[in-house]
C-alpha positions as CSV (number, residue, x, y, z in Angstrom):
1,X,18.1,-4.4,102.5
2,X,19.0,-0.9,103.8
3,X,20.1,0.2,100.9
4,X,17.0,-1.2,98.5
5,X,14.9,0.6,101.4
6,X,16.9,4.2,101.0
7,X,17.2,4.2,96.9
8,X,13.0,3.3,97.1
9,X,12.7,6.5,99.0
10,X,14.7,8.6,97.5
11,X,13.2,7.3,94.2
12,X,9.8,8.2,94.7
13,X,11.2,11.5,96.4
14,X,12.8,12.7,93.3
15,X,9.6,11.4,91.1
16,X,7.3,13.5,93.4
17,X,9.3,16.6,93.0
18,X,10.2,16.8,89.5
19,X,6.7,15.2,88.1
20,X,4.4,18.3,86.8
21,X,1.4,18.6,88.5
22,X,-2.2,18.0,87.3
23,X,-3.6,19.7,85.0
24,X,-6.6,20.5,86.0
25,X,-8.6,19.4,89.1
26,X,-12.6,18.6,89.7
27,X,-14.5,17.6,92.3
28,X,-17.7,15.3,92.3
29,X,-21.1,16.9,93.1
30,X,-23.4,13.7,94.1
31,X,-27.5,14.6,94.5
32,X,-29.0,13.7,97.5
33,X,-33.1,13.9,97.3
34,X,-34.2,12.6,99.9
35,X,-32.1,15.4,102.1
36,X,-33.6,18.2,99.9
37,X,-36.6,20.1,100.7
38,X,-38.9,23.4,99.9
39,X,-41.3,25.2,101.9
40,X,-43.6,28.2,100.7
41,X,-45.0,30.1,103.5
42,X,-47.6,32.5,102.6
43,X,-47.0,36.2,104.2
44,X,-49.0,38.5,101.9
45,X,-52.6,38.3,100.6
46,X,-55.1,39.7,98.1
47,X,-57.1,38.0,96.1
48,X,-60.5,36.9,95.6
49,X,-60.9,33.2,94.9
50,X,-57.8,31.2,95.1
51,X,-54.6,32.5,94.1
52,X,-52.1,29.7,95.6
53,X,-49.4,28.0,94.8
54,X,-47.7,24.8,95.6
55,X,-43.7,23.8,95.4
56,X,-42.2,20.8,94.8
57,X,-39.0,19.4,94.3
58,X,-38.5,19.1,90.5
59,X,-39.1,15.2,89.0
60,X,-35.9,15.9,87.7
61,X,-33.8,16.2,90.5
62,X,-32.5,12.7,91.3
63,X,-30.4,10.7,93.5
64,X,-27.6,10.1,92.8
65,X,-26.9,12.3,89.7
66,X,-23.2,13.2,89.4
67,X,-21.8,16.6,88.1
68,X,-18.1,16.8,87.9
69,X,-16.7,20.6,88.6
70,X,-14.0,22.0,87.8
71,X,-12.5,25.6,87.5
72,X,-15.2,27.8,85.1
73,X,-17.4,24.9,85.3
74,X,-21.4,25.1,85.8
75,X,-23.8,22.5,85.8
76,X,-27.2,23.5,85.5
77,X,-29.9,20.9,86.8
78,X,-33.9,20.9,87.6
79,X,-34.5,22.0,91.5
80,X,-38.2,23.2,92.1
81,X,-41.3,23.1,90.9
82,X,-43.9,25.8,91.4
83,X,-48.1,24.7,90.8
84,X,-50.9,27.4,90.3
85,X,-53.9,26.0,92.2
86,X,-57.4,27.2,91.1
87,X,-58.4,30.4,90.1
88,X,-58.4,33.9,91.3
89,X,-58.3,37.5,90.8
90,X,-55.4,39.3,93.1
91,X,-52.0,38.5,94.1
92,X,-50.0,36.1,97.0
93,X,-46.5,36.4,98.6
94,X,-44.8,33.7,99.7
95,X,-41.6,33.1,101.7
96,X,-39.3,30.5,99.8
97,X,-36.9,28.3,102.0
98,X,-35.2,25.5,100.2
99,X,-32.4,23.0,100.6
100,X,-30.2,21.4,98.1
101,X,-28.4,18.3,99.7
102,X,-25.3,16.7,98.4
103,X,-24.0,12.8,99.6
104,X,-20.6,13.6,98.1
105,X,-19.5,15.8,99.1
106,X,-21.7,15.6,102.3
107,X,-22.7,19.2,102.1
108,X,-26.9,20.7,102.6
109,X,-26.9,24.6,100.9
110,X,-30.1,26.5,102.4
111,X,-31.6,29.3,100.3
112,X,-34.5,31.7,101.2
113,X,-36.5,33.9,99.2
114,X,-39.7,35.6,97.8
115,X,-42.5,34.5,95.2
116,X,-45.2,36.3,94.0
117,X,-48.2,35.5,91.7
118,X,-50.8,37.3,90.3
119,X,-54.2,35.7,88.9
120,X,-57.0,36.9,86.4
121,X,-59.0,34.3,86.5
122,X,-55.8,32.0,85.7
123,X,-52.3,32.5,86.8
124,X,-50.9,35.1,84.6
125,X,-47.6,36.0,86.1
126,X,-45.0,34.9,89.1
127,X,-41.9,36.5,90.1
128,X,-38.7,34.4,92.4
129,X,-36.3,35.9,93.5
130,X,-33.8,34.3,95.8
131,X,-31.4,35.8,98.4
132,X,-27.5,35.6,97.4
133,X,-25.8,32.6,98.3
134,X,-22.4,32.3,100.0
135,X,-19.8,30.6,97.9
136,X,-18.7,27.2,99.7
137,X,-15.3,26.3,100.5
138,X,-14.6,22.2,100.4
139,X,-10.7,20.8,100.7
140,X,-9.5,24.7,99.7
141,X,-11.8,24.9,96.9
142,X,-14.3,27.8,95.9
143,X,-17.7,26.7,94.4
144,X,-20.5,28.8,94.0
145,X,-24.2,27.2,94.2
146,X,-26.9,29.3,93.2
147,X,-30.9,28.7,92.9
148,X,-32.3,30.3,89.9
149,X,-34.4,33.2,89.8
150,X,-37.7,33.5,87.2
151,X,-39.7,36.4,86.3
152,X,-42.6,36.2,84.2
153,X,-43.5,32.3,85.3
154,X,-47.3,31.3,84.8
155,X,-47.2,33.6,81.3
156,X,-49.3,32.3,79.2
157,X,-51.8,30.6,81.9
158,X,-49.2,28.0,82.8
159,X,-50.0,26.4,85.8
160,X,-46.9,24.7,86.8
161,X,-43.4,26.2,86.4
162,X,-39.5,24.6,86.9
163,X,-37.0,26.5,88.7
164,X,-33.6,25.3,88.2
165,X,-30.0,25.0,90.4
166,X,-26.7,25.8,89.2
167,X,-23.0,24.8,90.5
168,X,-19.7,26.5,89.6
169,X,-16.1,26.0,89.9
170,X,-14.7,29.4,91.3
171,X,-11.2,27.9,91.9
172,X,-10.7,24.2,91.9
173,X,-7.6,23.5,93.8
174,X,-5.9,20.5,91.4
175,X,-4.2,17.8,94.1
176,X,-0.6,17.2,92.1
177,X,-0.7,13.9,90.7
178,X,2.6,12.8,92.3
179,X,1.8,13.7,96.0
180,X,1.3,10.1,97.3
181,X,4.8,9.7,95.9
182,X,6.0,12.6,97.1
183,X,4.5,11.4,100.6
184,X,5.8,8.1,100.2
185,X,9.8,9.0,99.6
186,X,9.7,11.8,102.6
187,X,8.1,9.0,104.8
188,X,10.4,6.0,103.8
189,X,13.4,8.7,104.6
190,X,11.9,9.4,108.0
191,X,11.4,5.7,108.7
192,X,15.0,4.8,107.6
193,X,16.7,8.0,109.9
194,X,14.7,6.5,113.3
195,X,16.0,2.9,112.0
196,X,19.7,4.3,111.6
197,X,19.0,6.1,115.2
198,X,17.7,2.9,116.8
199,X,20.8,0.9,115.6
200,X,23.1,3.3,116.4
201,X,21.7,3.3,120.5
């Protein structure tokens, strides 16, 4: 029985050293709605009639949509939703503060920024710009998840304008394909050395 035990062990050792290991590795980006959010707070003013707008979170954005990520990956996906209310003539600054939730991995990313519109009667232009985000680190990985910026939104007399999110793979650790055996065979050898030790007492 021993001896089936050790040549087990030393099987899977030797398989876990001298297998290659992945190719390539990704990592599963799960949507979480419900945990998302966006708030416009208004800190700037002038305009005659009303020049407001209204965010959203983007019909497009659902739970439970999956992106798989890998090293020079991006998925690009709906986020926000900006709507021109009324009419005006003048301009409004907002402060943008938004969340982008994930279930899997469990992980909220917070962004802030600044949009401005401008009305002439309808909403002619509106400019986002969002702070930089810090890349996010998850098992030894590097992603980067940005919220897009827009120039130019409202053109045309548009009243409602979609913002989008993006996700990229800076460097996607790959987990080798044979590390459970690798595990398994330095375990079993461990196992069988406290067995001999045990007998031996």
């Amino acid at each position: 029985m021993t001896g089936k035990f050790f040549k087990m062990a030393a099987l899977c050792l030797a398989l876990g050293v001298a297998a290659p290991k992945a190719d390539a590795a990704t990592l599963s980006f799960v949507v979480d709605r419900d945990a998302s959010s966006v708030e416009l707070t208004r800190n700037g003013r002038l305009c005659l009639g009303n020049c407001s707008v209204t965010a959203s979170l983007a019909s497009g954005l659902t739970t439970g949509s999956t992106y798989e990520i890998g090293t020079g990956d991006t998925a690009t996906f709906d986020f926000l939703t900006f709507t021109g209310r009324g009419q005006g003539l003048g301009w409004e600054g907002y402060a943008v503060n938004a969340v982008l939730a994930f279930s899997s991995p469990f992980l909220h990313v917070s962004g802030t920024g600044l949009f401005t519109t401008t009305a002439l009667g309808v909403f002619r232009n509106g400019d986002l710009i969002w702070d930089t985000i810090a890349p996010v680190t998850i098992n030894g990985s590097q992603f980067r998840i940005s919220f897009d910026s827009g120039t130019g939104m409202f053109a045309k007399g548009q009243r409602t304008m979609g913002t989008t999110a993006s996700i990229t793979g800076v460097n996607v650790v790959p987990l080798p394909a044979t590390g459970l055996l690798l595990v398994a065979g330095l375990g079993g050898l461990a196992l069988l050395r406290r067995r001999r030790q045990v007998a031996a007492a």
